[in-house]
PDB file of the backbone (N, CA, C, O) and the ligand in Angstrom, with CONECT records:
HET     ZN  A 101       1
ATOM      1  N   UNK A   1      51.925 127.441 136.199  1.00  0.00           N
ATOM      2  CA  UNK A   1      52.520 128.776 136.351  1.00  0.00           C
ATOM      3  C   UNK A   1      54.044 128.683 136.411  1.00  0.00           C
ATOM      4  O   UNK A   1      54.635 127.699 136.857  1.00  0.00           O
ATOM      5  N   UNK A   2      54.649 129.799 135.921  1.00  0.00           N
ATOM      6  CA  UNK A   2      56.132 129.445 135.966  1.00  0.00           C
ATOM      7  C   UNK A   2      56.730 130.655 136.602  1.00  0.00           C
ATOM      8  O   UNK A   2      56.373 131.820 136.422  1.00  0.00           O
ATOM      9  N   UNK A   3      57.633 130.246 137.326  1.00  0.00           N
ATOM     10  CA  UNK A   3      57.821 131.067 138.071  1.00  0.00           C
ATOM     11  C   UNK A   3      59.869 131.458 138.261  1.00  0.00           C
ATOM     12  O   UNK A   3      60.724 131.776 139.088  1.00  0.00           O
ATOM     13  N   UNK A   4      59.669 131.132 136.843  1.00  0.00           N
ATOM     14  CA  UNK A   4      61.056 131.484 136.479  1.00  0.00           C
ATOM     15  C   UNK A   4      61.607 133.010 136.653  1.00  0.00           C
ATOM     16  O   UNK A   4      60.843 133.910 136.303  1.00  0.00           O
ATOM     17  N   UNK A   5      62.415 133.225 136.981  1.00  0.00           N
ATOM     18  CA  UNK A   5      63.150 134.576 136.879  1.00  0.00           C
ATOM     19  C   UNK A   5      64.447 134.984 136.654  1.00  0.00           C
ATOM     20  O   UNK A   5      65.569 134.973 137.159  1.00  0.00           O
ATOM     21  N   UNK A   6      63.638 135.462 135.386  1.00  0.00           N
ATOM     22  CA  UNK A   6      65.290 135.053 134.156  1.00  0.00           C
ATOM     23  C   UNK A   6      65.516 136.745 134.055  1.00  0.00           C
ATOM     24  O   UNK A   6      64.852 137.694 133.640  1.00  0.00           O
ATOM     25  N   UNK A   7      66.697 136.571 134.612  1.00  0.00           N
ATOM     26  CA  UNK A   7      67.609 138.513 134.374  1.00  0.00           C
ATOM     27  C   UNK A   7      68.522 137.948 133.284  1.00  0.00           C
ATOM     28  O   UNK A   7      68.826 136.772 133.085  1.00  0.00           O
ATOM     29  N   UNK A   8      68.915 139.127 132.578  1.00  0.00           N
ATOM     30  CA  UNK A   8      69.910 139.675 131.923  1.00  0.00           C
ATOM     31  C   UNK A   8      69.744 138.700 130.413  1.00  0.00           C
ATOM     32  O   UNK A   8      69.613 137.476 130.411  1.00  0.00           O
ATOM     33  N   UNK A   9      69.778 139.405 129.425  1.00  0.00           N
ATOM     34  CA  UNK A   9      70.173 139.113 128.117  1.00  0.00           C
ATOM     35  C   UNK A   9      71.332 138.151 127.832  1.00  0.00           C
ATOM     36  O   UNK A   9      72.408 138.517 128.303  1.00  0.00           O
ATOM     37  N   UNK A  10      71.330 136.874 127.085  1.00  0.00           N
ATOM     38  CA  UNK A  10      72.526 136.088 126.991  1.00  0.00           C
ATOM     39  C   UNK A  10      73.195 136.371 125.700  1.00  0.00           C
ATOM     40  O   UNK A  10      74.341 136.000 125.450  1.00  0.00           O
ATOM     41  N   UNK A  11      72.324 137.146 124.763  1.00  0.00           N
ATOM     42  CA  UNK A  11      73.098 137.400 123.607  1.00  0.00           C
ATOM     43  C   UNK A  11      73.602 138.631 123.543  1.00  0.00           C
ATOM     44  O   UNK A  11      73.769 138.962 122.370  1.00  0.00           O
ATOM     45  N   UNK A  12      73.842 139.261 124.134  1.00  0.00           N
ATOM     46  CA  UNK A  12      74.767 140.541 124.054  1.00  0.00           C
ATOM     47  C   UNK A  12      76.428 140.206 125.335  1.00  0.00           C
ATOM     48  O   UNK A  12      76.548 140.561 126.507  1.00  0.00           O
ATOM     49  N   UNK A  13      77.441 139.408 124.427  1.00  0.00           N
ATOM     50  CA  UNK A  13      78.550 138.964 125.001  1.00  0.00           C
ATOM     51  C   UNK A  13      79.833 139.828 124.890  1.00  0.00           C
ATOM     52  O   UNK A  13      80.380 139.988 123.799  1.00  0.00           O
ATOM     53  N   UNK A  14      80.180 140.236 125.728  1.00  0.00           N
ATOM     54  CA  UNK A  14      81.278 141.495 125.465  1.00  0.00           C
ATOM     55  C   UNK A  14      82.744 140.624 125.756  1.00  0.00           C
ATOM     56  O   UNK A  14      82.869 139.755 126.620  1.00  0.00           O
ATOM     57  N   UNK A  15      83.467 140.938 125.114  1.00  0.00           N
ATOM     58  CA  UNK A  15      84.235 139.972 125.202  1.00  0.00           C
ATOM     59  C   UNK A  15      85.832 141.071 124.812  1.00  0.00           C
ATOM     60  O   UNK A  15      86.029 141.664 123.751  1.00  0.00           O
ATOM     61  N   UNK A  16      86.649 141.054 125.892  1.00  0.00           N
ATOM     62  CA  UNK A  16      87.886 141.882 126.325  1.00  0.00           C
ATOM     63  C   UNK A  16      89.104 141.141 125.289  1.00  0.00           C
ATOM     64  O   UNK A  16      89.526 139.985 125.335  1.00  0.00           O
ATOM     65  N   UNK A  17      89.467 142.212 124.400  1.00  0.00           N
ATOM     66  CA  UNK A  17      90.928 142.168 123.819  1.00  0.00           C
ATOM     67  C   UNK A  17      92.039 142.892 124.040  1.00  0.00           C
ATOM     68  O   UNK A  17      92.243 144.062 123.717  1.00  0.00           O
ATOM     69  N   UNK A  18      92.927 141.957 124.748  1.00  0.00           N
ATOM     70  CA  UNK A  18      94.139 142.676 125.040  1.00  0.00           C
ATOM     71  C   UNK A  18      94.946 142.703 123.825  1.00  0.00           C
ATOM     72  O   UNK A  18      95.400 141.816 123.102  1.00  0.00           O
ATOM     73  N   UNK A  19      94.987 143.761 123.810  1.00  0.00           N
ATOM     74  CA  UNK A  19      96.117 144.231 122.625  1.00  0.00           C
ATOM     75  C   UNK A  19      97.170 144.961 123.098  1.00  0.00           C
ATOM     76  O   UNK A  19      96.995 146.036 123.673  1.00  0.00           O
ATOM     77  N   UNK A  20      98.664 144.294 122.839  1.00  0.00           N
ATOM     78  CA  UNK A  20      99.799 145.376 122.868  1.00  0.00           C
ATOM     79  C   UNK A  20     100.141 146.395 121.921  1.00  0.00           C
ATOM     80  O   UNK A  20     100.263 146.059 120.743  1.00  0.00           O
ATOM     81  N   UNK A  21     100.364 147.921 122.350  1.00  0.00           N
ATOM     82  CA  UNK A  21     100.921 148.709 120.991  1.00  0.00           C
ATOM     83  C   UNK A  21     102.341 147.968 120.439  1.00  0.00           C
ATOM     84  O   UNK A  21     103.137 147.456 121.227  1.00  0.00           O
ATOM     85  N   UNK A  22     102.509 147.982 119.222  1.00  0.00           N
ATOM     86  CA  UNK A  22     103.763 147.075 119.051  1.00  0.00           C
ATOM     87  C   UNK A  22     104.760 148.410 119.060  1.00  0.00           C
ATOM     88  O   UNK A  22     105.981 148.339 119.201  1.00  0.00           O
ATOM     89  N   UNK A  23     104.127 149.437 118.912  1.00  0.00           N
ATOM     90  CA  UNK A  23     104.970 150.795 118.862  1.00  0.00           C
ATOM     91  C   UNK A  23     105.561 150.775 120.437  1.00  0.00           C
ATOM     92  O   UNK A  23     106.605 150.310 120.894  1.00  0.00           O
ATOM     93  N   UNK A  24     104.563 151.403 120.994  1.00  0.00           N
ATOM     94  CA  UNK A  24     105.013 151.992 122.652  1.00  0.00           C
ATOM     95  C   UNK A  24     104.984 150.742 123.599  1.00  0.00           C
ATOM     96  O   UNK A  24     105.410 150.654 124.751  1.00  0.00           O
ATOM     97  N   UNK A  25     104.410 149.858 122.865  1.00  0.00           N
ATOM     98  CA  UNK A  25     104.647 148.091 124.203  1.00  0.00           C
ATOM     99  C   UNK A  25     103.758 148.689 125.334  1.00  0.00           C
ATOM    100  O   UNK A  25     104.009 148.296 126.473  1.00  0.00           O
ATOM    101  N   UNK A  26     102.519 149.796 125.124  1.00  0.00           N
ATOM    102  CA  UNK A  26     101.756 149.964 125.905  1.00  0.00           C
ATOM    103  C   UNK A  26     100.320 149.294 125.818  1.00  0.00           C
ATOM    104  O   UNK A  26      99.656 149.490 124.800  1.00  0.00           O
ATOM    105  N   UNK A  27      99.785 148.466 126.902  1.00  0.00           N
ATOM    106  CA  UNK A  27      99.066 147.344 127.314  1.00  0.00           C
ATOM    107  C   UNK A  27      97.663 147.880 126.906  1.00  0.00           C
ATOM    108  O   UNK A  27      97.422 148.813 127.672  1.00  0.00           O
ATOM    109  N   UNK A  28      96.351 147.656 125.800  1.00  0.00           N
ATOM    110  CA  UNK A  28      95.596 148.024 126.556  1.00  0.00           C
ATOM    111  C   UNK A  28      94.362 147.294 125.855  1.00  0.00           C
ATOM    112  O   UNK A  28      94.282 146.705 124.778  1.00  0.00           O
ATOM    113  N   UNK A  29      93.420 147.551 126.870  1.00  0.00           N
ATOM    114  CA  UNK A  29      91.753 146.120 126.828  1.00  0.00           C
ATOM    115  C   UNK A  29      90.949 146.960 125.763  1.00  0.00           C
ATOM    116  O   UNK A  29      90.995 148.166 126.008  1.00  0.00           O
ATOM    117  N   UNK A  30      90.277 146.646 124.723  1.00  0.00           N
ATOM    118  CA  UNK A  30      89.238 147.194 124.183  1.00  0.00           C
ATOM    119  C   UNK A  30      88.175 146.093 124.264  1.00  0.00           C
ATOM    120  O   UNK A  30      88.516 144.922 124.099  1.00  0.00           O
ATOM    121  N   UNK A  31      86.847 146.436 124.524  1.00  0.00           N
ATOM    122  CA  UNK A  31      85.994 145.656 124.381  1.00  0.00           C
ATOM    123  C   UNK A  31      84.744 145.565 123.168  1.00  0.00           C
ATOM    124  O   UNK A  31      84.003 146.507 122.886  1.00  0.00           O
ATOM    125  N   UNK A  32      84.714 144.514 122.677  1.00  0.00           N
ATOM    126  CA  UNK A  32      83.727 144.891 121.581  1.00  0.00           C
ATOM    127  C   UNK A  32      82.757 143.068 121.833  1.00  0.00           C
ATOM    128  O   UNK A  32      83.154 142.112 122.498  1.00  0.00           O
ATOM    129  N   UNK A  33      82.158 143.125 121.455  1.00  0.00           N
ATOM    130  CA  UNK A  33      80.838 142.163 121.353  1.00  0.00           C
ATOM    131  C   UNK A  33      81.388 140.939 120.329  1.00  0.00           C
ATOM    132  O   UNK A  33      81.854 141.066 119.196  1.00  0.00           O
ATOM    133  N   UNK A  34      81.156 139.602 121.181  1.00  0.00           N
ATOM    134  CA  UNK A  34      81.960 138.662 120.433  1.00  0.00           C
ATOM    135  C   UNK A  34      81.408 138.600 118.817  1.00  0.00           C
ATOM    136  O   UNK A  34      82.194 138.256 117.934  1.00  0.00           O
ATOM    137  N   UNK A  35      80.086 138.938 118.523  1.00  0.00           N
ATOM    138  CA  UNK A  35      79.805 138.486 117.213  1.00  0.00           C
ATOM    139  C   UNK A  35      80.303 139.620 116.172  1.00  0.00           C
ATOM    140  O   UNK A  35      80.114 139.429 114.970  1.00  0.00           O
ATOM    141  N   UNK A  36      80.894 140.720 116.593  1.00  0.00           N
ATOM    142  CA  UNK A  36      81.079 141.583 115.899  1.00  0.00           C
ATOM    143  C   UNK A  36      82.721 141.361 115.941  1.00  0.00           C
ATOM    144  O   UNK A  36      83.314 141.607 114.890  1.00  0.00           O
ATOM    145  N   UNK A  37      83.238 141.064 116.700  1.00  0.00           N
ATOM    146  CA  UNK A  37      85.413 140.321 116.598  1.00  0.00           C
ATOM    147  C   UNK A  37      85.142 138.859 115.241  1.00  0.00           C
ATOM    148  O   UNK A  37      86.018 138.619 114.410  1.00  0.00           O
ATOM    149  N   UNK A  38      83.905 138.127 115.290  1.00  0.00           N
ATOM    150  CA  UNK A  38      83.800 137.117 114.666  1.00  0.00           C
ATOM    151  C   UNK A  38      83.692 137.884 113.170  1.00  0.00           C
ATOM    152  O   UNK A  38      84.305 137.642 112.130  1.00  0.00           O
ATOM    153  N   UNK A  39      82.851 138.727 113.416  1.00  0.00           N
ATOM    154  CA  UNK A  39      83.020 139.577 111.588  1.00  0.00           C
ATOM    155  C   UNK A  39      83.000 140.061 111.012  1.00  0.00           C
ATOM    156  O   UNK A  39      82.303 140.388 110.051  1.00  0.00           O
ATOM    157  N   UNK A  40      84.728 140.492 111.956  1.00  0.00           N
ATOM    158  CA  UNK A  40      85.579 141.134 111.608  1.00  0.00           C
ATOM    159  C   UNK A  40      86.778 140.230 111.385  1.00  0.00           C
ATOM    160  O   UNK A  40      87.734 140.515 110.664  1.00  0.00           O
ATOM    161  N   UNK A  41      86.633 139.158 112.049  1.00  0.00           N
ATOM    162  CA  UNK A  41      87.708 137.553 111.413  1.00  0.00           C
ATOM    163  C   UNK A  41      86.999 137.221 110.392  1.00  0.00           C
ATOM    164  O   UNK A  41      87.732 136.520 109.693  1.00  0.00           O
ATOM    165  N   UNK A  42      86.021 137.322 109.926  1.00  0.00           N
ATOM    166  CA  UNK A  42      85.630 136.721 108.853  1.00  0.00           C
ATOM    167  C   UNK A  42      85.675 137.942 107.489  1.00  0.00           C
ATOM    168  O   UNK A  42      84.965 137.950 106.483  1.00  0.00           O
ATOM    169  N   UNK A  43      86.341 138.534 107.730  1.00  0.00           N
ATOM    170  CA  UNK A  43      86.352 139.662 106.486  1.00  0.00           C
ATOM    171  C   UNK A  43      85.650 141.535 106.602  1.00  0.00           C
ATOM    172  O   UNK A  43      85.747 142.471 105.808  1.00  0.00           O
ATOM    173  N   UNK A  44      85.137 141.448 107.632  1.00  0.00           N
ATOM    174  CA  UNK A  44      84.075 142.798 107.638  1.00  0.00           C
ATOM    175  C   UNK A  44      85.143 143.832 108.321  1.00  0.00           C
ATOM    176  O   UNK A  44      86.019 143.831 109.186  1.00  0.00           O
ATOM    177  N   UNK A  45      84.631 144.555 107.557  1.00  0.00           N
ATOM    178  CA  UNK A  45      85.812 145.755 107.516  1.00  0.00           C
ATOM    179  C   UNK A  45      85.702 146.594 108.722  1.00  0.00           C
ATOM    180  O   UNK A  45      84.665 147.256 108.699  1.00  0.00           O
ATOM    181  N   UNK A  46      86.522 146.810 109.904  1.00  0.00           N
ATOM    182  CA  UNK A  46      86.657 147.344 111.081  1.00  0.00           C
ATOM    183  C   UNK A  46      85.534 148.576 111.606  1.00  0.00           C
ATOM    184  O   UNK A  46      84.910 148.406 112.654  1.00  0.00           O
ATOM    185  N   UNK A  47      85.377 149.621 110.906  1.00  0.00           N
ATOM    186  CA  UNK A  47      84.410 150.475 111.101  1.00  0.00           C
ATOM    187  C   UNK A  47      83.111 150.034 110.562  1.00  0.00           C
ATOM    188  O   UNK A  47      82.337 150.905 110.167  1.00  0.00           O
ATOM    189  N   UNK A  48      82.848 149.072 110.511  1.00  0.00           N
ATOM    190  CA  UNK A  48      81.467 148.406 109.757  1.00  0.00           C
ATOM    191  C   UNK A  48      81.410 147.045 111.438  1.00  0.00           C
ATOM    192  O   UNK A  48      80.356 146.731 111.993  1.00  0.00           O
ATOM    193  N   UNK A  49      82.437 146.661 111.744  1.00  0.00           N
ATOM    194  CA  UNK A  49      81.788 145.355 112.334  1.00  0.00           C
ATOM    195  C   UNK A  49      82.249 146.614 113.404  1.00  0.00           C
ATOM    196  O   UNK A  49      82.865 145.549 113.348  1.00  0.00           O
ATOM    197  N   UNK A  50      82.504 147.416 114.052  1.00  0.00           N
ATOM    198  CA  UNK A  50      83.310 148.061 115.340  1.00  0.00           C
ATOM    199  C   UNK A  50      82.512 149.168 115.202  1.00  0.00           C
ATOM    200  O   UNK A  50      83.445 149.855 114.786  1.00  0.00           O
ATOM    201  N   UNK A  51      81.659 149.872 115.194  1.00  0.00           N
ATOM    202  CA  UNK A  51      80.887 151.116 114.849  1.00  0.00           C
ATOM    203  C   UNK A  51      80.441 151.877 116.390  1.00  0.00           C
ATOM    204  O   UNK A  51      79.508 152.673 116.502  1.00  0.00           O
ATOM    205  N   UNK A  52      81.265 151.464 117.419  1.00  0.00           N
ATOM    206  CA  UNK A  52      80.837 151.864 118.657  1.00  0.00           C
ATOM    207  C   UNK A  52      82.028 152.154 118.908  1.00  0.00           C
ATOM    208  O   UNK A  52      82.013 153.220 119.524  1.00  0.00           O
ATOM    209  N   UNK A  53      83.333 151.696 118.732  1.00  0.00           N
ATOM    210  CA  UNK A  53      84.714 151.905 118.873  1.00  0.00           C
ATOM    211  C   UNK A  53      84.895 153.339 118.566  1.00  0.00           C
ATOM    212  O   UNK A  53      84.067 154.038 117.981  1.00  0.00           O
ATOM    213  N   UNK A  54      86.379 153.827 119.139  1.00  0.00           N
ATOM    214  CA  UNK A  54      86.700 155.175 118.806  1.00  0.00           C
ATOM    215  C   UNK A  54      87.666 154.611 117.807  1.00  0.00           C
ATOM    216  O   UNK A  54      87.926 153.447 117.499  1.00  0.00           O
ATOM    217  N   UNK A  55      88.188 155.925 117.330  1.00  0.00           N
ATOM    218  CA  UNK A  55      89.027 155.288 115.503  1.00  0.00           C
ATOM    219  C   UNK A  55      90.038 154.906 116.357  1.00  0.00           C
ATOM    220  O   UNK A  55      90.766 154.036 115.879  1.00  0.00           O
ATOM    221  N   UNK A  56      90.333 155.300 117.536  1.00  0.00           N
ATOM    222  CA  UNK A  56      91.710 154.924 118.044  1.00  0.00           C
ATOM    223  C   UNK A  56      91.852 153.416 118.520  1.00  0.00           C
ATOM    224  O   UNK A  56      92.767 152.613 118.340  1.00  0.00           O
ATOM    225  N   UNK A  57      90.607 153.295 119.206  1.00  0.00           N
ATOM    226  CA  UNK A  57      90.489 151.554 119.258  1.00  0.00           C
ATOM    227  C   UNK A  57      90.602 150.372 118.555  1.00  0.00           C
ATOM    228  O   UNK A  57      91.201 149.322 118.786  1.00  0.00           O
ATOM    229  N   UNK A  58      89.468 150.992 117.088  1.00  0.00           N
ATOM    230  CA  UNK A  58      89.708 150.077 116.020  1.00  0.00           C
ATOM    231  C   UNK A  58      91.223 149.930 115.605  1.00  0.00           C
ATOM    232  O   UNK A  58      91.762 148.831 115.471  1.00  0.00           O
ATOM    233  N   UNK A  59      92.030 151.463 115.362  1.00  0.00           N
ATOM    234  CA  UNK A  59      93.358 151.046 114.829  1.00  0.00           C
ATOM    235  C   UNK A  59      94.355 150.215 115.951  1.00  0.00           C
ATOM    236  O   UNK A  59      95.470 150.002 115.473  1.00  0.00           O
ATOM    237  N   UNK A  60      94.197 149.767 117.175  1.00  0.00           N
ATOM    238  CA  UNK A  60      94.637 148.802 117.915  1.00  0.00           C
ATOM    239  C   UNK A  60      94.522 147.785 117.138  1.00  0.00           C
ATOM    240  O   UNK A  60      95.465 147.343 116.482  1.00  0.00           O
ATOM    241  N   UNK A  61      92.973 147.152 117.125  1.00  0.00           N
ATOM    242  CA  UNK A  61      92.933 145.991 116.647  1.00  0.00           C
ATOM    243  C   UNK A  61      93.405 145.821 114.857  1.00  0.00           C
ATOM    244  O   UNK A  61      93.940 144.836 114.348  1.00  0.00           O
ATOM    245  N   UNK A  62      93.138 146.683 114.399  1.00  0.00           N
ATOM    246  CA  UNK A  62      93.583 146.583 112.830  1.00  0.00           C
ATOM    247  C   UNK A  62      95.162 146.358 112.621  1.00  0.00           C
ATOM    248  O   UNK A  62      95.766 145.593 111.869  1.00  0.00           O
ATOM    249  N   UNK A  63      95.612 147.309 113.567  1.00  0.00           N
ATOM    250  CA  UNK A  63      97.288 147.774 113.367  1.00  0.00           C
ATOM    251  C   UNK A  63      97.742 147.179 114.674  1.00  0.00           C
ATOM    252  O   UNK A  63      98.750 146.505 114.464  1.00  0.00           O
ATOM    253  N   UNK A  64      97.474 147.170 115.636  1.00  0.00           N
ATOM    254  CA  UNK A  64      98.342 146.561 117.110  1.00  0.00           C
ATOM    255  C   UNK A  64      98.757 148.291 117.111  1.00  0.00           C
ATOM    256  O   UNK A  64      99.896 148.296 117.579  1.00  0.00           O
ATOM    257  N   UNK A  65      98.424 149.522 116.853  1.00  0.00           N
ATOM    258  CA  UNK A  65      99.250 150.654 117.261  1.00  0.00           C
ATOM    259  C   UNK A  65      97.704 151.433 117.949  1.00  0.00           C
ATOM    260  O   UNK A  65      96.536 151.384 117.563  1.00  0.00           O
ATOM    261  N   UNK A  66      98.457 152.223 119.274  1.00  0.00           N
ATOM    262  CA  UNK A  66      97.428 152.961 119.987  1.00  0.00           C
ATOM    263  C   UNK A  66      97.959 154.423 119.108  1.00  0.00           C
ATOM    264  O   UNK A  66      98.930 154.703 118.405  1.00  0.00           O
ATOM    265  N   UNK A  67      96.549 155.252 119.666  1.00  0.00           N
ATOM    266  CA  UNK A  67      96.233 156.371 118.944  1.00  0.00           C
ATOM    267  C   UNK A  67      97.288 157.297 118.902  1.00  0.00           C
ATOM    268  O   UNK A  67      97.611 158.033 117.970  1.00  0.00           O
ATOM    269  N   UNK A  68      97.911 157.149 120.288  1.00  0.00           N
ATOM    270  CA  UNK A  68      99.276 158.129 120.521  1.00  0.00           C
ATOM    271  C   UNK A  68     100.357 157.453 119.282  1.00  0.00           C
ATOM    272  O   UNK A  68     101.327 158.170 119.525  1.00  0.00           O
ATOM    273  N   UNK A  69     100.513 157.150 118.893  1.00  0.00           N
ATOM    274  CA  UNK A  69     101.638 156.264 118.435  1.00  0.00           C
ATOM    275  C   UNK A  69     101.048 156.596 116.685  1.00  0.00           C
ATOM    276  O   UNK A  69     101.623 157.304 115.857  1.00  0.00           O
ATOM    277  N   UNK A  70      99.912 155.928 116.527  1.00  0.00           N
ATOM    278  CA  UNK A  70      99.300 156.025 115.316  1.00  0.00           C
ATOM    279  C   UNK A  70      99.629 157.638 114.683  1.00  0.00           C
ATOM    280  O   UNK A  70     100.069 157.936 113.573  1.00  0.00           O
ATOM    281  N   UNK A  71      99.219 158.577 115.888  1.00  0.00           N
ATOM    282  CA  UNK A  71      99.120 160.173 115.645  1.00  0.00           C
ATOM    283  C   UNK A  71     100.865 160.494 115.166  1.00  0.00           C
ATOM    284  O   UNK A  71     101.126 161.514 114.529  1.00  0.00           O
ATOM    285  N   UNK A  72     101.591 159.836 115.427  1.00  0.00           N
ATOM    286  CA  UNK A  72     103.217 159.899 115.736  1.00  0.00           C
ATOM    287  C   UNK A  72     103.821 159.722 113.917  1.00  0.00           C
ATOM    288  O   UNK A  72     104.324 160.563 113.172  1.00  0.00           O
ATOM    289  N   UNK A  73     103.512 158.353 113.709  1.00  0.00           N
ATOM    290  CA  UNK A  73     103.604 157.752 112.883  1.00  0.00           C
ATOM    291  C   UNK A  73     103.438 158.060 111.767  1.00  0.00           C
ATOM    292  O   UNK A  73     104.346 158.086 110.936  1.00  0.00           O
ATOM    293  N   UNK A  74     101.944 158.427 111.479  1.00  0.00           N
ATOM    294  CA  UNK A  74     101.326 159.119 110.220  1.00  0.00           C
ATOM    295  C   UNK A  74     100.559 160.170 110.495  1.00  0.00           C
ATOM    296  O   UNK A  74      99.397 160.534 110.310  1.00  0.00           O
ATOM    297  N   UNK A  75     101.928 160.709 111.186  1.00  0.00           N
ATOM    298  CA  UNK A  75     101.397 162.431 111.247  1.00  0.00           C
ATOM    299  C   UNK A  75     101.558 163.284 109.822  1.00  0.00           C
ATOM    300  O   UNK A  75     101.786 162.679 108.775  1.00  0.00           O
ATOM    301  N   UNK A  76     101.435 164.591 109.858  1.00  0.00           N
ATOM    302  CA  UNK A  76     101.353 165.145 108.161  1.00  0.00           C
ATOM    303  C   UNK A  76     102.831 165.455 108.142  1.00  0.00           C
ATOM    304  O   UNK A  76     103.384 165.918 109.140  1.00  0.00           O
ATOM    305  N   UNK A  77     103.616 165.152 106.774  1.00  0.00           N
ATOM    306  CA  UNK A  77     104.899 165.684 107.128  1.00  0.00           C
ATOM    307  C   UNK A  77     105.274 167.041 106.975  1.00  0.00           C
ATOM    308  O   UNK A  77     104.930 167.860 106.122  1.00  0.00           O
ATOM    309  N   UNK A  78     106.330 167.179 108.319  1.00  0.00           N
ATOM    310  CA  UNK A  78     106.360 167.848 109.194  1.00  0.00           C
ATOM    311  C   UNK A  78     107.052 169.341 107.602  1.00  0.00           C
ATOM    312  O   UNK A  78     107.915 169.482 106.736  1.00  0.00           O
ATOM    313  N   UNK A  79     105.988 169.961 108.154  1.00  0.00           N
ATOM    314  CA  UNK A  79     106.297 171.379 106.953  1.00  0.00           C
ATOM    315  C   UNK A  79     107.708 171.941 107.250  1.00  0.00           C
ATOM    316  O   UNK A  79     108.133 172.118 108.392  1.00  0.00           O
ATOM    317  N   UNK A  80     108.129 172.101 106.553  1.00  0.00           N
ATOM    318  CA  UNK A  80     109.690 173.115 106.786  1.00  0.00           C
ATOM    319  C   UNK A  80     109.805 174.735 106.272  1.00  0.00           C
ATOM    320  O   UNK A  80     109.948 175.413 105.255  1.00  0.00           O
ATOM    321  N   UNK A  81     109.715 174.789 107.047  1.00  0.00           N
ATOM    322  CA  UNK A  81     109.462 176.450 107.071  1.00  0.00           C
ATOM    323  C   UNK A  81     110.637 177.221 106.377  1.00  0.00           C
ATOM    324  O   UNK A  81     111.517 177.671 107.112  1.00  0.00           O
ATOM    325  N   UNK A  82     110.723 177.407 105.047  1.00  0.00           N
ATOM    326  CA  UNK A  82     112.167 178.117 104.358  1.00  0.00           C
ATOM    327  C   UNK A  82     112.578 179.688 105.218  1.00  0.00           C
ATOM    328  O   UNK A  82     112.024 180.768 105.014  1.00  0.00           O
ATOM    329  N   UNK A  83     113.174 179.541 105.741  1.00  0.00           N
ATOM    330  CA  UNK A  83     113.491 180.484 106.183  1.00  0.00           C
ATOM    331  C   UNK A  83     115.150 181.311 106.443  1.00  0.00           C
ATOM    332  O   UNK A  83     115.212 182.413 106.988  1.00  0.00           O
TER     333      UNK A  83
HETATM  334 ZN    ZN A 101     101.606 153.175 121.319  1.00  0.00          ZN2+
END
């Protein structure tokens, strides 16, 4: 009889990336699952290996820019009202 008592799943590894905005130099952790950072180093395209991320997260890791900054950046240009 075995009388092992095994908790918790070993293959689901979450694994914390600190990323700086290179825009605002504001600090921040996204977490995503090590096999899915692995491939996304190996070629797999951010919303395909990151599909739990918000778009603002992924563009951290894609770009190093947070969403505030991103929104700043490539906002629509700015209409000029002839007046
Ligand atoms: Zn920023």
């Amino acid at each position: 009889m075995a009388g092992e008592d095994q908790e918790g799943e070993g293959y689901m590894t979450v694994t914390k990336l600190d990323v700086k905005c290179m825009s605002c130099k504001a600090e921040k952790t996204v977490e995503v699952q090590r096999q899915d950072l692995k491939a996304y180093e190996e070629g797999a395209h951010a919303q395909h290996a990151f599909p739990y991320l918000s778009a603002d997260e992924r563009e951290l890791i894609i770009s190093n820019i947070c969403g505030e900054c991103f929104d700043k950046i490539f906002a629509d240009e700015d209409e000029e009202d002839e007046g």
